[in-house]
DOGUMAR-239345 format. One line per 10 residues: number of its first residue (from 1); for each residue z, x, y of C-alpha. Coordinates in nm, 4 decimals. Last residue first. Example, Ala and Ser with C-alpha at 12.3 -4.5 7.8 and 13.67 -1.06 7.14 Angstrom:
// DOGUMAR-239345
2> 0.7140:1.3670:-0.1060  0.7800:1.2300:-0.4500
END
This chain:
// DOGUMAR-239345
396> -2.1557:-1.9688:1.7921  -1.9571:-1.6681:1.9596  -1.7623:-1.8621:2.2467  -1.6414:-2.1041:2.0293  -1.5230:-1.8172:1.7798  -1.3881:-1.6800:2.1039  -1.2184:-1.9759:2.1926  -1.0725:-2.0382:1.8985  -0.9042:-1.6880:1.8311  -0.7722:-1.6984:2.1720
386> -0.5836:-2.0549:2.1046  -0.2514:-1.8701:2.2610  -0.4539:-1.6697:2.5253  -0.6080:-2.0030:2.6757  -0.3447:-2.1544:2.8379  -0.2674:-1.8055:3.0267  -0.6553:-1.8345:3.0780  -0.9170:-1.6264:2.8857  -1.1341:-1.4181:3.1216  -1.4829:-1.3885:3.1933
376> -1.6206:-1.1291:3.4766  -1.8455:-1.2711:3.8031  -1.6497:-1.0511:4.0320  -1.4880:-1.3480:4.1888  -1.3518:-1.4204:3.8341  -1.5044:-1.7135:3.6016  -1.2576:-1.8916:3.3854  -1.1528:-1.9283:3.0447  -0.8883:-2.1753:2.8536  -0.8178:-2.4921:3.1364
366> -1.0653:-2.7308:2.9261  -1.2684:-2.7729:3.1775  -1.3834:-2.3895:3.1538  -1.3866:-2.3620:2.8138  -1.7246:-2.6706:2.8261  -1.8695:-2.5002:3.1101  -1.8596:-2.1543:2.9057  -1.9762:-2.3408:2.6082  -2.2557:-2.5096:2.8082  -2.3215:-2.2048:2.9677
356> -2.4343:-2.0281:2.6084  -2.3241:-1.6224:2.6884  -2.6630:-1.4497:2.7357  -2.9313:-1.3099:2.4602  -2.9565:-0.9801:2.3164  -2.6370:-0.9552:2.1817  -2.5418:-0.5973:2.2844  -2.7160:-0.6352:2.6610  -2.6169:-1.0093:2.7125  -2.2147:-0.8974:2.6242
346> -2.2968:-0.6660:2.9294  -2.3814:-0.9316:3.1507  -2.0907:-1.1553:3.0213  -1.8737:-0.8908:3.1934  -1.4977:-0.9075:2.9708  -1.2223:-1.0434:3.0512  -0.9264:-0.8427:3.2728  -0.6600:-0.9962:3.0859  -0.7443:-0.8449:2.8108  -0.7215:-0.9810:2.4420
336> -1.1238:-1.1302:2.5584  -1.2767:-0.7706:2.5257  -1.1901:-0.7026:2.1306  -1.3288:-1.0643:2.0115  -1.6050:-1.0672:2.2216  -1.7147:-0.7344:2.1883  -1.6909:-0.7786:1.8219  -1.8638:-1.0806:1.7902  -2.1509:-0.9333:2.0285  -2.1666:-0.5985:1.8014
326> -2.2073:-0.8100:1.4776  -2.4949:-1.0350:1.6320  -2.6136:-0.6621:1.7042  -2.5938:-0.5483:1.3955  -2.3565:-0.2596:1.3031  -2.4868:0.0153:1.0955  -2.2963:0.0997:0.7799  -2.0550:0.3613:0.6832  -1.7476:0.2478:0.4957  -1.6252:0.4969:0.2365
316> -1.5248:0.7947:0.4835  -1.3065:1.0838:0.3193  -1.5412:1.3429:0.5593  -1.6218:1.6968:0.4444  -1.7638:1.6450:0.0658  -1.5437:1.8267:-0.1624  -1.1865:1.8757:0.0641  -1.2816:1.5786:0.2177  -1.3195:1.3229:-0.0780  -1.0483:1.5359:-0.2615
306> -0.7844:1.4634:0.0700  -0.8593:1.1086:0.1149  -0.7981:1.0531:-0.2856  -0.4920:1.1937:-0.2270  -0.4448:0.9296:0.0668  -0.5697:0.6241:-0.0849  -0.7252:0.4407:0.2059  -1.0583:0.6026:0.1675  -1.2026:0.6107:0.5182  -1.3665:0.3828:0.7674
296> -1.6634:0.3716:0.9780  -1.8886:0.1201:1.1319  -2.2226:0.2660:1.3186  -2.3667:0.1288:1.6650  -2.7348:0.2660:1.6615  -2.9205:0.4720:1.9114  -2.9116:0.7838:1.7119  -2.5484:0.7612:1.6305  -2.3106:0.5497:1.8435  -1.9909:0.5732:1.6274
286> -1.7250:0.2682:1.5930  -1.4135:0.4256:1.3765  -1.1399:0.2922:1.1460  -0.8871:0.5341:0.9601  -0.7523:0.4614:0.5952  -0.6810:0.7668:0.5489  -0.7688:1.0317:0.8217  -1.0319:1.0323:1.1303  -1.1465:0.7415:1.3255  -1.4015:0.8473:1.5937
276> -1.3871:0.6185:1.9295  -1.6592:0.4816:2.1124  -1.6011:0.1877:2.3753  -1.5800:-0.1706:2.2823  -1.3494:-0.2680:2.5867  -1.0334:-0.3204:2.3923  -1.0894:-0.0259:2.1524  -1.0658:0.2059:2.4250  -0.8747:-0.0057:2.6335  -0.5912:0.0949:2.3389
266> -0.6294:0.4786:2.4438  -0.6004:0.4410:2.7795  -0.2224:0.2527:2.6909  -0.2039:0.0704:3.0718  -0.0050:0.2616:3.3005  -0.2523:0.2444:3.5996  -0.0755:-0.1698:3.6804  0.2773:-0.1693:3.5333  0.2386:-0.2420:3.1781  0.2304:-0.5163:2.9339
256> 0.0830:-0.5463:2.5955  0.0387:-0.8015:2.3265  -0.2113:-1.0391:2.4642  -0.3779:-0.7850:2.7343  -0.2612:-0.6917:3.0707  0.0051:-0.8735:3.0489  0.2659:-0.8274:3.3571  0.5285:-0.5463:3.3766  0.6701:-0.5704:3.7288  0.9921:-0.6923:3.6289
246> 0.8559:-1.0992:3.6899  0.5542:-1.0312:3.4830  0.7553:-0.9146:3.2200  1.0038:-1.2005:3.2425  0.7494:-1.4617:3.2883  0.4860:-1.3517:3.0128  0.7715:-1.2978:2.7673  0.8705:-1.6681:2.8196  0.5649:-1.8337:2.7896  0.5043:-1.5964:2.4396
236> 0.8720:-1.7956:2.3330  0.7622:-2.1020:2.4393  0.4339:-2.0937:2.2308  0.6372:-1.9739:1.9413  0.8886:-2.2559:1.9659  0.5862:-2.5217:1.9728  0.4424:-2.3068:1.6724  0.7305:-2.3265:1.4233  0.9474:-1.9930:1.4115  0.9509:-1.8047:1.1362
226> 1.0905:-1.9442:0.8074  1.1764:-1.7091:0.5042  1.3401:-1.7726:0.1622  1.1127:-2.0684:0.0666  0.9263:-1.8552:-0.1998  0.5813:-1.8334:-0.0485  0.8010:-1.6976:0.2762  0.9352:-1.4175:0.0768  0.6211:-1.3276:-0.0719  0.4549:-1.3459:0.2790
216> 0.7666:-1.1045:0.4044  0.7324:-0.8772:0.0914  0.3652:-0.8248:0.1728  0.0389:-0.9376:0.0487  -0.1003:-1.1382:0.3270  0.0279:-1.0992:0.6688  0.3084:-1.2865:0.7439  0.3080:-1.2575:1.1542  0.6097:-1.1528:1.3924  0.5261:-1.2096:1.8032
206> 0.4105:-0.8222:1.9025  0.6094:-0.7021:2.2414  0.4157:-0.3620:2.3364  0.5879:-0.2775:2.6530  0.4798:0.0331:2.9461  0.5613:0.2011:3.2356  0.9013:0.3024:3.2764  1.1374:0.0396:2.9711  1.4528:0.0997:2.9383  1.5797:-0.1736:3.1648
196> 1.2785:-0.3847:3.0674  1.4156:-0.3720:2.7385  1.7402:-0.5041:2.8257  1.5332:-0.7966:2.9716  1.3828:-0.8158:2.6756  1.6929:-0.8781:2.4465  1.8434:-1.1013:2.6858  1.5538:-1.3273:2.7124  1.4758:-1.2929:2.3098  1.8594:-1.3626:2.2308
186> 1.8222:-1.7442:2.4987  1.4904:-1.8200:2.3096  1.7057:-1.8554:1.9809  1.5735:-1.5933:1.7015  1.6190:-1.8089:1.3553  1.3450:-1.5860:1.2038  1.1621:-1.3574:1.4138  0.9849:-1.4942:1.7215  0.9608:-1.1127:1.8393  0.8140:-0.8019:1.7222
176> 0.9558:-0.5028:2.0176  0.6842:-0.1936:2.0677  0.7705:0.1344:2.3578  0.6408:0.3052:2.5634  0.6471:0.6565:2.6979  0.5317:0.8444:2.9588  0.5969:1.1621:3.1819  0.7475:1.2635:2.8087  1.0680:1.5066:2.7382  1.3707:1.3266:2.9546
166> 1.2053:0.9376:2.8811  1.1355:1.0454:2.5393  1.5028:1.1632:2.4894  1.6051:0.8453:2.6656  1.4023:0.6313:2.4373  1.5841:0.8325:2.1158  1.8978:0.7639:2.2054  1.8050:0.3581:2.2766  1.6739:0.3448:1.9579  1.9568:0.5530:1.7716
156> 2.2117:0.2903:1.9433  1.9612:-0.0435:1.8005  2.0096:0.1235:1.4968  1.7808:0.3030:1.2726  1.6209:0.2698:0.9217  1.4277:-0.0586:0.9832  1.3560:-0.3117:0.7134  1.2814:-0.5737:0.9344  1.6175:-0.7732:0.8133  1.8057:-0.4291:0.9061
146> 1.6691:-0.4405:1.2487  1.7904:-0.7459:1.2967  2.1265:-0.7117:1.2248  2.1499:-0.4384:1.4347  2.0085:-0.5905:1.7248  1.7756:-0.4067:2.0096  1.4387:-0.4433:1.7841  1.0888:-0.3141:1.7049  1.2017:0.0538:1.8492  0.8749:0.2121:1.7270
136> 0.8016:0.4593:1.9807  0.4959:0.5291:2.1708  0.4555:0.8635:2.2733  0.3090:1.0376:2.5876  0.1941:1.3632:2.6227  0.1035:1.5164:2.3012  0.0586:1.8521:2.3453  0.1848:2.0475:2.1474  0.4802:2.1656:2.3647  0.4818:1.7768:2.3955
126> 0.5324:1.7469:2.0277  0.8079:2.0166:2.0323  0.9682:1.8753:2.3063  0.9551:1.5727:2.0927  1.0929:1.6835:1.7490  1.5058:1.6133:1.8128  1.3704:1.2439:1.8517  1.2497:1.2679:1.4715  1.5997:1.3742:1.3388  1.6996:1.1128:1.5966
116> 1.5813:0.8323:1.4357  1.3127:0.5954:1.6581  1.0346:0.6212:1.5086  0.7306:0.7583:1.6424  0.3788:0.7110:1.7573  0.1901:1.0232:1.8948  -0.0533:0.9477:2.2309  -0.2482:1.1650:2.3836  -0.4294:1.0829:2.7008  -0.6930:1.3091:2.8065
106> -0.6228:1.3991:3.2151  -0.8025:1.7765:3.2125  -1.1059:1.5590:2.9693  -1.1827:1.7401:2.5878  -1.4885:1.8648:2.4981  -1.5505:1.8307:2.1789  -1.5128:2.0679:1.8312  -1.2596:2.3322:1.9543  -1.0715:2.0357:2.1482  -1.0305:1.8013:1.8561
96> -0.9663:2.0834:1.6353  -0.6696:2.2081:1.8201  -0.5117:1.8694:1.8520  -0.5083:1.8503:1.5073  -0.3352:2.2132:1.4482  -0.0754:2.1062:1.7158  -0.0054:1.7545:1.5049  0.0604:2.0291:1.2255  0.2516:2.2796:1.4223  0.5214:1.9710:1.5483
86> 0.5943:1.8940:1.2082  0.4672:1.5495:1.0817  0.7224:1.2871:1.0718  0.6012:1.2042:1.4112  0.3151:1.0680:1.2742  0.4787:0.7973:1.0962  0.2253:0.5637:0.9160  0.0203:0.5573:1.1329  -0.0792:0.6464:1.4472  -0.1978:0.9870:1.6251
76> -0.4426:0.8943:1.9404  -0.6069:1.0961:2.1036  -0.8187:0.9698:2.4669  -1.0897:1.0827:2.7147  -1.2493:1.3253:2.4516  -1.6051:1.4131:2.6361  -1.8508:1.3855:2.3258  -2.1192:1.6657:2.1972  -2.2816:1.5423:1.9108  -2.2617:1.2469:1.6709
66> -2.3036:1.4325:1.2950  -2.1805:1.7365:1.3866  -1.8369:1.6167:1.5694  -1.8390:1.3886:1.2914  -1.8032:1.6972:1.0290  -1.6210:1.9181:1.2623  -1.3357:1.6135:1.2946  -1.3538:1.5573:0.8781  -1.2484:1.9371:0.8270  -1.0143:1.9672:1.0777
56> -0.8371:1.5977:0.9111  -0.8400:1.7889:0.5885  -0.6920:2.1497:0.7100  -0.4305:1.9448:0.8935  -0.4044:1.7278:0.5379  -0.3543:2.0897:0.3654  -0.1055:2.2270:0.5667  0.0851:1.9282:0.6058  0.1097:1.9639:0.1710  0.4027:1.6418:0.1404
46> 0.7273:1.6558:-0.0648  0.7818:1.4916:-0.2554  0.9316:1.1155:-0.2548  0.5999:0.9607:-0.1036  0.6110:0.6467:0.0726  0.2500:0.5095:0.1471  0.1034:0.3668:0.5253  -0.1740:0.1766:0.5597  -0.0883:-0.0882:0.7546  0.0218:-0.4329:0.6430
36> 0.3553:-0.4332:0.7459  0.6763:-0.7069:0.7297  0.8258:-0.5406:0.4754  0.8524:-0.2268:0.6115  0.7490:0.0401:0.3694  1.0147:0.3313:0.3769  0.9679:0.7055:0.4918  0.6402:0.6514:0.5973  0.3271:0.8355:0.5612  -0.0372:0.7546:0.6578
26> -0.1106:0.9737:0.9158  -0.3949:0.8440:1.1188  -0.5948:1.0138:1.3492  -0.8125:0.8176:1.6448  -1.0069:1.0054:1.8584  -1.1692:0.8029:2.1712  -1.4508:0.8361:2.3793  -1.4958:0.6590:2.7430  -1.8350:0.5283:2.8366  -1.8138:0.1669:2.7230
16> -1.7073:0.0005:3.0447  -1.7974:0.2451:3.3535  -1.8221:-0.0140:3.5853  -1.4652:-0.2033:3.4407  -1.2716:0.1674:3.5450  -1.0948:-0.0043:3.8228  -0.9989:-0.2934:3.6156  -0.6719:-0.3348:3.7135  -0.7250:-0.3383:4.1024  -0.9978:-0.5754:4.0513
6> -0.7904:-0.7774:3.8662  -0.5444:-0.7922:4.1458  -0.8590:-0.8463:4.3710  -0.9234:-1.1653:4.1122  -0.5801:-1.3516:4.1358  -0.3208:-1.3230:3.8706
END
């Protein structure tokens, strides 16, 4: 990519930091997936939306007091399944962001879904909500595979249900997990490219991870699961970065590709270490509170959620200031995913002290950052798939 291309993508780089973000998580599922870590919980009753809208109103007046007035730029409603919520429920949210803050004419709000078509049949009620794009969780385009990810749809319901969002939404997107056991490079190509097909704006294509504790790491403790050795990875994240890039979807961060302006507003929240208020179970926020950068996060349990609210106003049992050294890390970590980069000038104003040159130098030779016309750092193509490394290099 060369640097007025990045320019062009990074049109909103001056402002870096300035946007505000809601984040609301729903923690439900209808089955755990056994390859997920989030915090999501099955529940065989049924489930009080009344009361959790009530809850999450309740925990957005009581930040909204706490931080002051804010201009919402994005919503987000993740999960879980948020789009097993009724469509009055997500509406009751949306009304107590906007009673509370200020929210922007072009806010982007995002609901995550599933694929099913009881859920699909929900979307013009969503948007009548409004929610106005979704991001569906499609995961796969293979039957068989779907059913080893412990999906509840086909790769026909997927497709049923993109079109429906495609009809309903102005945008829509859409996640795939790749380099899943004994997946040949030749079934990824084909796959994506029949996801490109479907695809408008926007591609979240995730490479499958064991994270700790779940039925996949069990399985793979046990010998009864292999993913894909890291040569065959590496090829595999080569090849999605050609075939995007060549539809007119290129990266514009590790996991994410979009046609340049489509970018997921919300994610860049995160991505460029803006402000952004997590509110439900489990949630994560980062709060700028009296001059100080504050770490949130709520009760995971969601009953437990629910009593912490209903008695106190917030569910939150992480609230701490973060340090600076702690804001630079994060910066780092969050700003080098994109393939934008991040302005070293601004990482000198959290850390209080400049990026070390000889490190930079030292990255640089190596083929894993480089220095834009515009004076911005970015992690190479070489560099993305040793990202952690770099930044930890970078951080020392």
């Amino acid at each position: 990519m060369s640097d007025p291309e990045v320019l062009d993508r990074v049109e909103t780089a001056d402002h870096e930091g300035a946007a505000f973000g809601v984040y609301v998580h729903w923690p439900f599922c209808l089955s755990k997936c056994p390859y997920c870590d989030f915090n999501s919980h099955v529940r065989h009753a049924g489930i009080d939306e009344a009361r959790f809208a009530r809850a999450f109103a309740a925990e957005i007046a009581t930040t909204a007091a706490r931080i002051g007035p804010r201009t919402v730029s994005t919503i987000f409603l993740g999960g879980g399944t948020p789009s097993l919520m009724q469509p009055a429920t997500v509406a009751a949210v949306l009304d107590a962001v906007a009673r509370h803050w200020t929210v922007a004419p072009d806010c982007e709000v995002t609901l995550e879904a599933n694929p099913t078509s009881v859920e699909a049949e929900r979307f013009r009620g969503f948007r009548a909500a409004g929610v106005n794009r979704v991001s569906l969780g499609v995961q796969a385009l293979d039957d068989a595979a779907l059913k080893a990810l412990g999906r509840l749809h086909t790769a026909e319901e997927a497709l049923a249900a993109v079109a429906i969002a495609r009809a309903v939404f102005d945008r829509y997107s859409f996640d795939l997990i790749y380099a899943r056991p004994g997946q040949t490079a030749a079934e990824w190509q084909s796959e994506l490219i029949r996801a490109l097909g479907e695809a408008a704006e926007h591609l979240s294509l995730y490479q499958l991870t064991i994270e700790p504790d779940t039925p996949f790491a069990l399985l793979e403790d046990a010998g009864k699961l292999s993913v894909p050795g890291e040569t065959t990875a590496r090829h595999l994240f080569d090849l999605t970065q050609e075939v995007c890039a060549a539809a007119g979807l290129p990266a514009y961060e590790v996991s994410n590709h979009a046609r340049p302006g489509a970018e997921c507003r919300h994610n860049l929240v995160y991505w460029r270490y803006a402000e952004y208020a997590g509110i439900g179970p489990g949630a994560h926020g980062r709060l700028d509170v009296d001059g100080r950068r504050i770490a949130t996060a709520g009760e995971r349990r969601p009953e437990l959620w629910l009593e912490r609210v209903e008695i106190g106003g917030h569910g939150l049992v992480v609230d701490e200031t973060v340090t600076r050294a702690e804001q630079a890390d994060e910066f780092l970590l969050m700003g080098l995913r994109l393939t934008e980069g991040i302005d070293p000038r601004r990482f000198a104003r959290i850390a209080g002290r400049p990026l070390d040159p000889a490190r930079v130098a030292e990255l640089t030779t190596l083929g894993f950052v480089e220095t834009t016309r515009a004076g911005r750092l970015r992690v190479t193509r070489a560099g993305f798939p040793v990202l952690d490394a770099v930044v930890a290099d970078l951080a020392a």
